[in-house]
N, CA, C and O of each residue as an XYZ file, in Angstrom:
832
protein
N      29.266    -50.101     34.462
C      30.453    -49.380     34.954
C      31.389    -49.026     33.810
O      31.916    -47.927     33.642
N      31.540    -50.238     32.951
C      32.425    -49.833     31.680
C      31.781    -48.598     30.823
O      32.483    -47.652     30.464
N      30.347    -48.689     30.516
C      29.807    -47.782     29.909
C      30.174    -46.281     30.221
O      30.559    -45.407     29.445
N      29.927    -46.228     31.682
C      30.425    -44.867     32.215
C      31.594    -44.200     32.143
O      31.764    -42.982     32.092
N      32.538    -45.231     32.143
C      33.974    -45.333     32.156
C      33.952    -44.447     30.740
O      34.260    -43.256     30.779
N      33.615    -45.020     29.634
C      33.606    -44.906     28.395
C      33.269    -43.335     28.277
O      33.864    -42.533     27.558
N      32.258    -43.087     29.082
C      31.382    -41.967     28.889
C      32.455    -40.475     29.452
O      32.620    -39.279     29.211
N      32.815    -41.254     30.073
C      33.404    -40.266     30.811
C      34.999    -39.294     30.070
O      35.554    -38.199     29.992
N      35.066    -40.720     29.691
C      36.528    -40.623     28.613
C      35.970    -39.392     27.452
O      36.428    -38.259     27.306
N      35.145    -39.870     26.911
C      34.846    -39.093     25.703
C      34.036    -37.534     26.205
O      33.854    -36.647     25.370
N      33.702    -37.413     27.331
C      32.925    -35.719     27.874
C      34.139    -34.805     27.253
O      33.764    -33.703     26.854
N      35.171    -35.020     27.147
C      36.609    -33.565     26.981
C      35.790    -33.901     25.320
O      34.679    -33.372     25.312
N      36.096    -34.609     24.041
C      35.963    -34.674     23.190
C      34.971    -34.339     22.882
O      34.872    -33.752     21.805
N      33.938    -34.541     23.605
C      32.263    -33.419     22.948
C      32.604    -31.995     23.067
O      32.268    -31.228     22.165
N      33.216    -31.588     24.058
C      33.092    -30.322     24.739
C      34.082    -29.498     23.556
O      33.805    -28.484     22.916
N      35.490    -30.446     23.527
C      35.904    -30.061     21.888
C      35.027    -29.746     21.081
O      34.576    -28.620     20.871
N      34.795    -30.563     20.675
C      33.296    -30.241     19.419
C      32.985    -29.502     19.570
O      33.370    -28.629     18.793
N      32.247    -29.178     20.403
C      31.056    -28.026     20.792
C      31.891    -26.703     20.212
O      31.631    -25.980     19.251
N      32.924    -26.665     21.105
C      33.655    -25.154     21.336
C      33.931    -25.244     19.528
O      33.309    -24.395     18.888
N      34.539    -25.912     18.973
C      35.058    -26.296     17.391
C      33.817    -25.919     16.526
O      34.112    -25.103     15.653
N      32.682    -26.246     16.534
C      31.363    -25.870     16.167
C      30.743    -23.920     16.496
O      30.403    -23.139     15.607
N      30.779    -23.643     17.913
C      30.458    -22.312     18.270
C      31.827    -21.763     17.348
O      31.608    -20.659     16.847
N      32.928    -22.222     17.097
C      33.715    -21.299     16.549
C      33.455    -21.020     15.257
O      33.375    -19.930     14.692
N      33.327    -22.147     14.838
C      32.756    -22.006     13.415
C      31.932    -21.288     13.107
O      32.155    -20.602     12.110
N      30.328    -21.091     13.981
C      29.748    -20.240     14.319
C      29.741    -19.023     14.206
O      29.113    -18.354     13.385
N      30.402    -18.694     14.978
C      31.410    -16.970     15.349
C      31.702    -16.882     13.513
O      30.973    -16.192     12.800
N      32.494    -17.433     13.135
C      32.962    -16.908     12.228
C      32.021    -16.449     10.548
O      32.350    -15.891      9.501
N      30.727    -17.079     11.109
C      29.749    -16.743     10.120
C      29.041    -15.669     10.113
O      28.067    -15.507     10.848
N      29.619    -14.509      8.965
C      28.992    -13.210      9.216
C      28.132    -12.764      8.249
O      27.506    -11.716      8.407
N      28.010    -13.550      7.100
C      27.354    -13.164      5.614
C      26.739    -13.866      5.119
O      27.188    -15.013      5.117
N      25.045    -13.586      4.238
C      24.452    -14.802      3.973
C      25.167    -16.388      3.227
O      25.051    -17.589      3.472
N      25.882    -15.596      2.277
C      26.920    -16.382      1.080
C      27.981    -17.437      2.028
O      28.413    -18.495      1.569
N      28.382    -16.803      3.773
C      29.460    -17.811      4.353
C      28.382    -18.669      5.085
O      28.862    -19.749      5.429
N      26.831    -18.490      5.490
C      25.756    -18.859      5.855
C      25.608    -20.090      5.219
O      25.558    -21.077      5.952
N      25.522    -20.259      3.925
C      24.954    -20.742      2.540
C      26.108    -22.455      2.693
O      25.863    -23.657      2.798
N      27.558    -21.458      2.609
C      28.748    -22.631      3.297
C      28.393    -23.304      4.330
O      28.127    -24.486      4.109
N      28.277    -22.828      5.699
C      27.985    -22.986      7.046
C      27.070    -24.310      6.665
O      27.576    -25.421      6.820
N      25.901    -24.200      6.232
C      24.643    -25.189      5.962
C      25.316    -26.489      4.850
O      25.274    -27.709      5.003
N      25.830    -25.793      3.889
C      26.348    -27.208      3.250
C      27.577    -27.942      3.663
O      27.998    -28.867      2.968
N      28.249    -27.527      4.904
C      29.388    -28.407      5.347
C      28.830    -28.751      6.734
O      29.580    -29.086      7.651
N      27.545    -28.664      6.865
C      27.074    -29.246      8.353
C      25.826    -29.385      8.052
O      25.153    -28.516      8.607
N      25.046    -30.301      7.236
C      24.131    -30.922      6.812
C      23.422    -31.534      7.711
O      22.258    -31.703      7.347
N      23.665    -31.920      8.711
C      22.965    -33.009      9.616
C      22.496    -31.880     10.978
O      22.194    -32.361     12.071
N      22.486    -30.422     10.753
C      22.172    -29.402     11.562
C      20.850    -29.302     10.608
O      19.964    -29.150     11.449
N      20.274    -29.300      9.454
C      19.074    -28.541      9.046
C      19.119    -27.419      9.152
O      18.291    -26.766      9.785
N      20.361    -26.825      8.393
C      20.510    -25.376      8.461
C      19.333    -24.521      7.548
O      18.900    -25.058      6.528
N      18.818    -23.113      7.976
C      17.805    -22.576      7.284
C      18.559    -20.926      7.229
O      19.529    -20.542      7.883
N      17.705    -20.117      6.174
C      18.418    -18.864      6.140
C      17.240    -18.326      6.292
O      16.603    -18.717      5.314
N      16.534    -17.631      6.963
C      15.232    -16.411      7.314
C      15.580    -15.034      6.989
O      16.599    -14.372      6.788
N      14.281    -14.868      7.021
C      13.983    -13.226      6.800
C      13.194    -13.052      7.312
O      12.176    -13.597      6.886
N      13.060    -12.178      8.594
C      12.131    -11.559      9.687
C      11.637    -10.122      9.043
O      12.354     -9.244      8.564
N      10.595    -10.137      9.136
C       9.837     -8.875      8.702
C       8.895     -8.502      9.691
O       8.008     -9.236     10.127
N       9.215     -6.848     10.167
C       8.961     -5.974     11.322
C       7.277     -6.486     10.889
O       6.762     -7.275     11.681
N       6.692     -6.183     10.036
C       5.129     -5.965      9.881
C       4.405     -7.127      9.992
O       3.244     -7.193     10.397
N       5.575     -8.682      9.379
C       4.919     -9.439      9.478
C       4.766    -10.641      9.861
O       3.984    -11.541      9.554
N       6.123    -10.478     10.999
C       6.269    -11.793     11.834
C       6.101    -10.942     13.109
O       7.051    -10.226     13.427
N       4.757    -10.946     14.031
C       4.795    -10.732     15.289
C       4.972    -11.626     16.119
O       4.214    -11.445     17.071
N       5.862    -12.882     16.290
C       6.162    -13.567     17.330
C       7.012    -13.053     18.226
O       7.690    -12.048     18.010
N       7.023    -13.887     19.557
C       7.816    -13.651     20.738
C       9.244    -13.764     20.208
O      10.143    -12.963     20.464
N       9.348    -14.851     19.439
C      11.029    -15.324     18.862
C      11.266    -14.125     18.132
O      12.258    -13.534     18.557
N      10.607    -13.477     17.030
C      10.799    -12.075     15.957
C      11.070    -11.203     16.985
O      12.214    -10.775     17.134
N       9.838    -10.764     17.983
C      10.794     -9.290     19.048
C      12.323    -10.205     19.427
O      13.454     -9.785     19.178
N      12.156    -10.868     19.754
C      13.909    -11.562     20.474
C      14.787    -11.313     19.332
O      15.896    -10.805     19.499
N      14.372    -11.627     18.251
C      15.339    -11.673     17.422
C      16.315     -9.508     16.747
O      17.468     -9.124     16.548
N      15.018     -8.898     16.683
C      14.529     -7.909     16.274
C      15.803     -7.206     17.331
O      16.747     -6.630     16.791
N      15.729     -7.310     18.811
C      16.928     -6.750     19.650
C      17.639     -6.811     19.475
O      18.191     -5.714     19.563
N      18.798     -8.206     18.938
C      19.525     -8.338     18.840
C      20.337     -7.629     17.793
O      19.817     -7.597     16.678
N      22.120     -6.757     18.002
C      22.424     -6.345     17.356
C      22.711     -7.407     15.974
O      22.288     -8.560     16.063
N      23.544     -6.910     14.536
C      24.003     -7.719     13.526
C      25.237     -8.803     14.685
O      25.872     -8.538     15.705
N      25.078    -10.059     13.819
C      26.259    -10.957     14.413
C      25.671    -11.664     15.739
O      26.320    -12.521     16.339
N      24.274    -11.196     16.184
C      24.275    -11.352     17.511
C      23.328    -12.904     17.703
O      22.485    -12.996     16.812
N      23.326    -13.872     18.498
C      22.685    -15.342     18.573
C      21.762    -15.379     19.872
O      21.790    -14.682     20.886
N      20.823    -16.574     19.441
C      19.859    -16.925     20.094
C      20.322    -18.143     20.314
O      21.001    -18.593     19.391
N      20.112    -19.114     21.632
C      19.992    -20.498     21.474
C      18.791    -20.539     22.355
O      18.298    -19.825     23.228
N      18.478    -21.850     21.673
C      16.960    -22.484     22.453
C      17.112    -24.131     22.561
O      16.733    -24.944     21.718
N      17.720    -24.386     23.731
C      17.748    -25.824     24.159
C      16.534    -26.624     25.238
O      15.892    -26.349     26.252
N      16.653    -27.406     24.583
C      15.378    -28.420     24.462
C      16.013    -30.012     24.963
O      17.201    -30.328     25.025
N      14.782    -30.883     25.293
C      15.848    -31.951     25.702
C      16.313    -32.925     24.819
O      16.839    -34.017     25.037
N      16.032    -32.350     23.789
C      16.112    -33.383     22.153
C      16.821    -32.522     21.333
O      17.354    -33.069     20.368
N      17.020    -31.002     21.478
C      17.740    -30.620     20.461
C      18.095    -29.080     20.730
O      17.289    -28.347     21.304
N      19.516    -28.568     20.223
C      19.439    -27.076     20.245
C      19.178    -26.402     19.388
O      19.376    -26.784     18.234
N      18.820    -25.573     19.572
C      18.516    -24.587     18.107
C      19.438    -23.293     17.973
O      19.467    -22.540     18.947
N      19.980    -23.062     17.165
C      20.853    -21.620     17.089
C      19.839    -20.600     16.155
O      18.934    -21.036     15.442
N      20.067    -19.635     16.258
C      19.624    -18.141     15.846
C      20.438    -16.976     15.480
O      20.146    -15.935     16.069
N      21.253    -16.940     14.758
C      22.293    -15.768     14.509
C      22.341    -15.188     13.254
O      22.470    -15.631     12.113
N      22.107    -13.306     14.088
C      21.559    -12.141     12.747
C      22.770    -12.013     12.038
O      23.807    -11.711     12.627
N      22.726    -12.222     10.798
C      23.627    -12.409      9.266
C      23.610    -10.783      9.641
O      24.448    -10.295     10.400
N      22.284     -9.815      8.857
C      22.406     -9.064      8.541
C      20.943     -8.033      9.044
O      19.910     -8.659      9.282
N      20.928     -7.000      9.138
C      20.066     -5.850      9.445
C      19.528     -4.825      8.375
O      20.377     -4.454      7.564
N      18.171     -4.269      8.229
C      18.140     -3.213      6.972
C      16.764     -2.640      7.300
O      15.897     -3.054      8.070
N      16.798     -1.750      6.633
C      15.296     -1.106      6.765
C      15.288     -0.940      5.121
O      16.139     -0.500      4.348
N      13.983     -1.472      4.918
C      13.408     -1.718      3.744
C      12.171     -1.000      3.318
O      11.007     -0.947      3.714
N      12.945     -0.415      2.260
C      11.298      0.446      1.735
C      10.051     -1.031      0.818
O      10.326     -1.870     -0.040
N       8.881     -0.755      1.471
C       7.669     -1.417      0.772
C       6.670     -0.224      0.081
O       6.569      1.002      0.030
N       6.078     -1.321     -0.357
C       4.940     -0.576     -1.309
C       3.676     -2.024     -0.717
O       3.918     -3.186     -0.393
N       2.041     -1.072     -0.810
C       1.119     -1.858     -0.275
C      -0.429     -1.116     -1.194
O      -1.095     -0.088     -1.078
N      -0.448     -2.264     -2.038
C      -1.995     -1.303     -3.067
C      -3.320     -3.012     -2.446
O      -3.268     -3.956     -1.658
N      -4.018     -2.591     -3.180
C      -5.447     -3.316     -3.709
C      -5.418     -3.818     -4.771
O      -4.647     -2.956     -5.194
N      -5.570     -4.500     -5.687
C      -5.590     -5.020     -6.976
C      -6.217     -6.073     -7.583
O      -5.696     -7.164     -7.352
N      -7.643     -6.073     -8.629
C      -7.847     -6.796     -9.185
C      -6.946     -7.084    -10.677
O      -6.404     -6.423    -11.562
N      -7.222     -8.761    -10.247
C      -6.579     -9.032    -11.430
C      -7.582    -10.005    -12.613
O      -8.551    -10.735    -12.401
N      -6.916     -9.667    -13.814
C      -8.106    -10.346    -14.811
C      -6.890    -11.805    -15.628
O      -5.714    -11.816    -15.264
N      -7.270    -12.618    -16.418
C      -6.425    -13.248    -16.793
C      -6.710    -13.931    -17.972
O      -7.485    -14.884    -18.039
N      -6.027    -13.402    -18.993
C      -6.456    -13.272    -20.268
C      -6.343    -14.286    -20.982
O      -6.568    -14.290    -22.192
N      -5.886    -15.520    -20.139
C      -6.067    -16.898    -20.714
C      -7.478    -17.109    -20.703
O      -7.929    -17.915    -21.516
N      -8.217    -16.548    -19.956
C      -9.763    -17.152    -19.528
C     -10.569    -16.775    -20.120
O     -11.485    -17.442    -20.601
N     -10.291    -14.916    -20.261
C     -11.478    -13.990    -20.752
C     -10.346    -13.246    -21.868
O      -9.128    -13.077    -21.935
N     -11.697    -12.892    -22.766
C     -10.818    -11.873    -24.080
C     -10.624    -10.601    -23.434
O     -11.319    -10.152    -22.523
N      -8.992     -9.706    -24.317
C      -8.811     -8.992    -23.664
C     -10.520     -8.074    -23.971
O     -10.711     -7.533    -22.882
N     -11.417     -7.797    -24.657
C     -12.113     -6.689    -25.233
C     -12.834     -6.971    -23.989
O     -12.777     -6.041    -23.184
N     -13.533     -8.057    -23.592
C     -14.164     -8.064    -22.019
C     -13.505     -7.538    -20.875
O     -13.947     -6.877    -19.935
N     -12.516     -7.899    -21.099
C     -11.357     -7.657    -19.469
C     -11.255     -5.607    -19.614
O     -11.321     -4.712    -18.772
N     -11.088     -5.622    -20.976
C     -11.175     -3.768    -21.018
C     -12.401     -3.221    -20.583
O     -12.549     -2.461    -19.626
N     -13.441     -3.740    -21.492
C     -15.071     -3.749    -20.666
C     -15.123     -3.520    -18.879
O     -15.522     -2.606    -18.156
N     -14.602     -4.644    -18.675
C     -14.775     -4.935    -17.097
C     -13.989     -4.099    -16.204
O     -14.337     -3.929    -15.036
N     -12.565     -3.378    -16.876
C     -11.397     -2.879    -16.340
C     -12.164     -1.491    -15.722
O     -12.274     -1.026    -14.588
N     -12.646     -1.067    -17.105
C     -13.492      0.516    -16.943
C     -14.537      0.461    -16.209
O     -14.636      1.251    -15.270
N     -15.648     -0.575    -16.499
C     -16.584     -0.542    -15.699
C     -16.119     -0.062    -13.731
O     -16.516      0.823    -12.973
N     -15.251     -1.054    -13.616
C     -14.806     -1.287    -11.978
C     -14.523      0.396    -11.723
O     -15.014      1.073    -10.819
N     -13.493      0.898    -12.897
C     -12.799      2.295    -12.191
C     -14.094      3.402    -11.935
O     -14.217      4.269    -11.070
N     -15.087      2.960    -13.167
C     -16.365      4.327    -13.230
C     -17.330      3.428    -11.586
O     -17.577      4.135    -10.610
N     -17.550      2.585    -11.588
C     -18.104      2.359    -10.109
C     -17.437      2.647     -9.045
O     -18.105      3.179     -8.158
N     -16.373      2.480     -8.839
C     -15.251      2.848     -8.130
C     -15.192      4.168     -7.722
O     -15.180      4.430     -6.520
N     -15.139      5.355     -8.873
C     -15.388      6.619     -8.584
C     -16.534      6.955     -8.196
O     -16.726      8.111     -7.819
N     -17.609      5.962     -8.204
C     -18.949      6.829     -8.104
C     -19.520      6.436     -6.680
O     -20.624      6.664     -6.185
N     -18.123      5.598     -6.052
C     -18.382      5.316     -4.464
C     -18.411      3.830     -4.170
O     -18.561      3.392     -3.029
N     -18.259      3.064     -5.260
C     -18.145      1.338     -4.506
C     -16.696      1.042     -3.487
O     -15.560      1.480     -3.665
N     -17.028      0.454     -2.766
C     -15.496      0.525     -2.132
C     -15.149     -0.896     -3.260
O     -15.839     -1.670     -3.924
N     -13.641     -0.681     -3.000
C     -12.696     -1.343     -3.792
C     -12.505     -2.679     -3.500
O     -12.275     -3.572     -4.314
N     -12.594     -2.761     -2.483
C     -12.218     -4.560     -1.679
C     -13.254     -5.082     -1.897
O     -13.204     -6.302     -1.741
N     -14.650     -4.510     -2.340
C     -16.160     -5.209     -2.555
C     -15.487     -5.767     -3.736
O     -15.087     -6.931     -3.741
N     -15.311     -4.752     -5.017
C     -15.190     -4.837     -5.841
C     -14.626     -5.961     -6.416
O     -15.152     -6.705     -7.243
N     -13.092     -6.070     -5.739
C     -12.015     -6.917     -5.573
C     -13.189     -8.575     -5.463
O     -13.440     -9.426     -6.316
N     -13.528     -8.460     -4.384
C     -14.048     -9.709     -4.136
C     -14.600    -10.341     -5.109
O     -14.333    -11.535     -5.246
N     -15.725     -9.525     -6.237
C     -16.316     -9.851     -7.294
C     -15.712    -10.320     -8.314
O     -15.775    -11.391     -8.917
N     -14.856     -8.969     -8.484
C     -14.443     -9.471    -10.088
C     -12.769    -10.073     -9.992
O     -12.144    -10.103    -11.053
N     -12.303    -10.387     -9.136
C     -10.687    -10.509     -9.013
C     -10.573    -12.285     -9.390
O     -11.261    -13.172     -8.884
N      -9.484    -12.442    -10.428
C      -9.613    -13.863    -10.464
C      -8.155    -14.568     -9.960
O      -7.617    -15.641    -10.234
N      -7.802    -13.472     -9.122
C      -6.350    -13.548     -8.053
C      -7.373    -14.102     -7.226
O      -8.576    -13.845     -7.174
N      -6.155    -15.506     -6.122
C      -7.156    -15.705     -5.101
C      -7.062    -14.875     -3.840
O      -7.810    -15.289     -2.955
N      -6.122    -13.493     -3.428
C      -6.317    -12.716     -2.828
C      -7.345    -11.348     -3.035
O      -7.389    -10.256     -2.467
N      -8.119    -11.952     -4.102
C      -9.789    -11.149     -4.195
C     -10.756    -11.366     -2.813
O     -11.475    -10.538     -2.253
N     -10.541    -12.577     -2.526
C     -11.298    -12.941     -1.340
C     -10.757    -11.978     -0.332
O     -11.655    -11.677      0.454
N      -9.646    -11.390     -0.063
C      -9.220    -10.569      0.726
C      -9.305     -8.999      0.544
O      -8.602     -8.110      1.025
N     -10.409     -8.947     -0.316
C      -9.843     -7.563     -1.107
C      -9.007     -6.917     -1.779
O      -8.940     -5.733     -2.109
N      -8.240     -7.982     -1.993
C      -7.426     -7.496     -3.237
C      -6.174     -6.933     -2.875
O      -5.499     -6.173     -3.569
N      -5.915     -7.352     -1.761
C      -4.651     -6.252     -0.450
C      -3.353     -7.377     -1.084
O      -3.564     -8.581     -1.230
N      -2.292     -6.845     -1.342
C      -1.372     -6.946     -1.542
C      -0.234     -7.450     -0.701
O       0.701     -8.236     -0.851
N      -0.791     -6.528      0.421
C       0.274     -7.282      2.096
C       1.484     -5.879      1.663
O       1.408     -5.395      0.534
N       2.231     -5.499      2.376
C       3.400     -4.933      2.278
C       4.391     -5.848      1.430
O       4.477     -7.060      1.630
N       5.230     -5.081      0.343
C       5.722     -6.006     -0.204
C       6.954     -4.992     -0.746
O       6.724     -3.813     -1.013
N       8.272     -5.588     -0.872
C       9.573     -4.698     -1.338
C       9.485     -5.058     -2.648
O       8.755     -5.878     -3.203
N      10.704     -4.007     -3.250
C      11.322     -4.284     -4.231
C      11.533     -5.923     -5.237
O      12.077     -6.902     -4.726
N      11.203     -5.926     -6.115
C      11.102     -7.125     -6.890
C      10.598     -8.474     -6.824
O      11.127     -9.518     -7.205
N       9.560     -8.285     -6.313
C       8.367     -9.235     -5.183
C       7.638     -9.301     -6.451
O       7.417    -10.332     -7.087
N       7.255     -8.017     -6.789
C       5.964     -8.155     -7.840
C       6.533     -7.771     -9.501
O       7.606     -7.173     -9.584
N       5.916     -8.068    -10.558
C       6.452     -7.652    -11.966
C       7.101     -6.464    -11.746
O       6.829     -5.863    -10.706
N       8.037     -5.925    -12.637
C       8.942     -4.698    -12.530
C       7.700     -3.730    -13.037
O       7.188     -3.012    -12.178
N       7.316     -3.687    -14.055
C       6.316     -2.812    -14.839
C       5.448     -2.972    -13.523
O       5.736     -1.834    -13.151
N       4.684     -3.399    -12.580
C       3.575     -3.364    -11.620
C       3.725     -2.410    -11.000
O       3.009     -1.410    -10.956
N       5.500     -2.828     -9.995
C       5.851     -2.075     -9.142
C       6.117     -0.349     -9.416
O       5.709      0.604     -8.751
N       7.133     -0.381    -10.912
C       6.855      1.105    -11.026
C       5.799      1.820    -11.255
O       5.910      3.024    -11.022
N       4.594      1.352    -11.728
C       3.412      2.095    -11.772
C       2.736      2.239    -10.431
O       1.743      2.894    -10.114
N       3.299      1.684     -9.931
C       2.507      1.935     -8.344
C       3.562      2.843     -7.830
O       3.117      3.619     -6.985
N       4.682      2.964     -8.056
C       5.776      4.536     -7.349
C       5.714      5.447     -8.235
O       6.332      6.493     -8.038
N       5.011      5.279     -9.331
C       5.033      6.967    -10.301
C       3.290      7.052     -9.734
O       2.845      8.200     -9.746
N       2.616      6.298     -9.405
C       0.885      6.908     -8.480
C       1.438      7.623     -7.178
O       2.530      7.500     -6.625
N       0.137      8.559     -6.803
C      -0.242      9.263     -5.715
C      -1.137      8.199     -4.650
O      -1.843      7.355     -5.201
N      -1.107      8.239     -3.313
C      -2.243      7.411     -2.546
C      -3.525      7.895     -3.196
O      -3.672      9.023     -3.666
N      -4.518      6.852     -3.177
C      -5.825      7.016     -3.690
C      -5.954      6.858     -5.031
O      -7.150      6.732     -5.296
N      -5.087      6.793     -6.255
C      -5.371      6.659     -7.593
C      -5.611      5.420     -7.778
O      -5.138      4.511     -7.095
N      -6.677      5.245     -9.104
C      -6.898      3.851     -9.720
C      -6.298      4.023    -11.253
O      -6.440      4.887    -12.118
N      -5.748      3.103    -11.191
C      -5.526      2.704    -12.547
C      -5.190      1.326    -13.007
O      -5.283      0.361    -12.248
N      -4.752      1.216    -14.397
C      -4.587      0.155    -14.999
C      -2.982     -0.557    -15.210
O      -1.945      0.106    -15.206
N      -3.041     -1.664    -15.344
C      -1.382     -1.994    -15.132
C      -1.499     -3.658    -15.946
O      -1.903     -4.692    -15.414
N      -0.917     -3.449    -17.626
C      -0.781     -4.244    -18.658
C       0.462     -5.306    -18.128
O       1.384     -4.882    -17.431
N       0.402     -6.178    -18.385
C       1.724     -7.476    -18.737
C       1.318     -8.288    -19.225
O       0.902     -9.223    -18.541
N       1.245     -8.334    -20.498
C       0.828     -9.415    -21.542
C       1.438    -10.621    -21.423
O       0.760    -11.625    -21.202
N       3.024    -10.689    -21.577
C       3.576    -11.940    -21.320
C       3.275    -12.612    -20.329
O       3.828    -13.708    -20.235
N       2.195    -12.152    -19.132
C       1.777    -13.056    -18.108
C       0.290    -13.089    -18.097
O      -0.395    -13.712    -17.285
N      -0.003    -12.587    -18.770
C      -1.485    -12.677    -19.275
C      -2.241    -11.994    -18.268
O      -3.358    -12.298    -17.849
N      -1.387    -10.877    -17.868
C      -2.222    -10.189    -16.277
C      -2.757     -8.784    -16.796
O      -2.078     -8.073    -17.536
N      -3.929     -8.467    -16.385
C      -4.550     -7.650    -16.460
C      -4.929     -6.616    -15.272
O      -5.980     -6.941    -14.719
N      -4.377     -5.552    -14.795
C      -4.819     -5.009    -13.005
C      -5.395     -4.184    -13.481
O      -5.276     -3.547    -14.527
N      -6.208     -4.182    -12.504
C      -6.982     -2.523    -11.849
C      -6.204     -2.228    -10.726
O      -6.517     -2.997     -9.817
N      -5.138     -1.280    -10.323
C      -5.379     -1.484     -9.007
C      -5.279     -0.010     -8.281
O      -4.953      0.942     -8.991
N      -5.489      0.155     -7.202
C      -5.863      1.659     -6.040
C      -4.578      1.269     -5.198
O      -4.152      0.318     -4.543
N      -4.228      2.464     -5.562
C      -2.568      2.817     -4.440
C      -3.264      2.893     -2.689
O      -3.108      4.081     -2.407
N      -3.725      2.412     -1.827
C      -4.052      2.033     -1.194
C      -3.046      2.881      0.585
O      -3.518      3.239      1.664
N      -1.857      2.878      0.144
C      -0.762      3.061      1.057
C      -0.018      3.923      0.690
O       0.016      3.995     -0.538
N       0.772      4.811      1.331
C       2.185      5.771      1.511
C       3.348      4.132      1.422
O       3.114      2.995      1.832
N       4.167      4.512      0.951
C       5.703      3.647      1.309
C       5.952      3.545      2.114
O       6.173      4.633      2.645
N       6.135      2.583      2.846
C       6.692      2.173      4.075
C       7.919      1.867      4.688
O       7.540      0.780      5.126
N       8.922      1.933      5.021
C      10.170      1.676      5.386
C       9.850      0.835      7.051
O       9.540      1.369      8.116
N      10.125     -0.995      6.658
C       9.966     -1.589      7.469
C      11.158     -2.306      7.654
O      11.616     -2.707      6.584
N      11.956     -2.668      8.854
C      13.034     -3.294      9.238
C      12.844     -4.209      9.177
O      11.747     -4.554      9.617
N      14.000     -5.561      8.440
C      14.146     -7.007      8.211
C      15.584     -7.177      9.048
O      16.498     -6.419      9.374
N      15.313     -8.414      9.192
C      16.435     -9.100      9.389
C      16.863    -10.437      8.837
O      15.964    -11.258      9.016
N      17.756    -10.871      8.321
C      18.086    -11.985      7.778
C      19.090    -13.000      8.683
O      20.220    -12.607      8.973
N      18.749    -13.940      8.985
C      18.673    -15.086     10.044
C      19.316    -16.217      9.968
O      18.742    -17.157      9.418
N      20.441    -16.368     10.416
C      20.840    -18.066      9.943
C      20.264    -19.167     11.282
O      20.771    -19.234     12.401
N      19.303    -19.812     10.871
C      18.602    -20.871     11.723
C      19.067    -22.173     11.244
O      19.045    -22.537     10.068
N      19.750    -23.260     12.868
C      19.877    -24.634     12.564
C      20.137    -25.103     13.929
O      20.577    -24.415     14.850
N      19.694    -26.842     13.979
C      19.480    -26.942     14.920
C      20.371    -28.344     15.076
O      21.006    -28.666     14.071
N      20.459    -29.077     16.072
C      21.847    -29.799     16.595
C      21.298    -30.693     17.021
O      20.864    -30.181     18.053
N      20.849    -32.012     17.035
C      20.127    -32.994     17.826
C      21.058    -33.293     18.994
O      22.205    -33.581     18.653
N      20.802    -33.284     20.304
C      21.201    -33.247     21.188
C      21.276    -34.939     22.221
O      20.326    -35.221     22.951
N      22.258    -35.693     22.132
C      22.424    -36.986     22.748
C      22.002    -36.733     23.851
O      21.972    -37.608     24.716
């Protein structure tokens, strides 16, 4: 009976909280006040996401994907809530090639040039490229053909990326970075893509 008593006393003081917390909430509109949000409420497991149209097809990504900027998800559970609220919105140009890579710690460059040309003169004379990839790629996305995935701005070396936006779809060529000891072949594979992200502040509340 005392317990309840007790319990009962303190229900206004959670409900404080709560509302004191959603406000706090509300007031988080930018990754950087996000970044705050997570380090002055530590015991939430705050996370910051990035939803990508191409490559998160979950049920939670369309849910999220509707929602305007500023706008929240909750998902309560009997152990815990989870919040969901869009920081920010964008449509993002990508780029998406094929690419073997050689690695000049392993092999001399005079082989890797050998091997570079060989691939492009088979290549033209009708091998498909993802065979190719599979063979000679000592990236472990050779096993995949050499596919790149959709990928934005400053994902990949700067020198990579602009040689793949000064190519046409369908060209092969070569793409040097010594300081990483990378060697490409690679086939522009794709047109540019302009795919919508969203950036996500995720954390969750263990629930008494």
């Amino acid at each position: 009976m005392k317990q309840l008593l007790f319990l009962i006393i303190l229900m206004p003081f959670f409900g404080v909280s709560q509302m004191n917390f959603e406000k706090e909430l509300d007031s988080v509109n930018s990754k950087r006040e996000a970044e705050i949000f997570i380090e002055s409420n530590k015991n939430t497991k705050g996370k910051i996401l990035t939803f990508n149209k191409e490559k998160h097809k979950t049920r939670l990504a369309d849910e999220l994907f509707k929602l305007s900027k500023g706008g929240k998800k909750i998902i309560k559970s009997n152990y815990k809530t989870t919040y969901y609220k869009v920081l920010d919105k964008d449509k993002v140009v990508h780029e998406r090639v094929n690419y073997i890579l050689f690695d000049s710690s392993k092999k001399s460059l005079s082989e890797i040039n050998t091997l570079r040309d060989k691939i492009i003169v088979k290549h033209k004379d009708g091998f498909d490229f993802k065979t190719l990839a599979k063979y000679y790629s000592m990236d472990i996305n050779g096993k995949k053909g050499g596919d790149s995935g959709w990928f934005e701005s400053k994902v990949m070396p700067a020198k990579f990326e602009q040689e793949v936006k000064n190519h046409n779809i369908n060209d092969i060529f070569m793409v040097d970075i010594a300081e990483d000891n990378a060697y490409y072949v690679i086939l522009k594979s794709h047109e540019p893509k302009t795919i919508e992200e969203i950036t996500v502040l995720k954390f969750s509340e263990t629930r008494n």
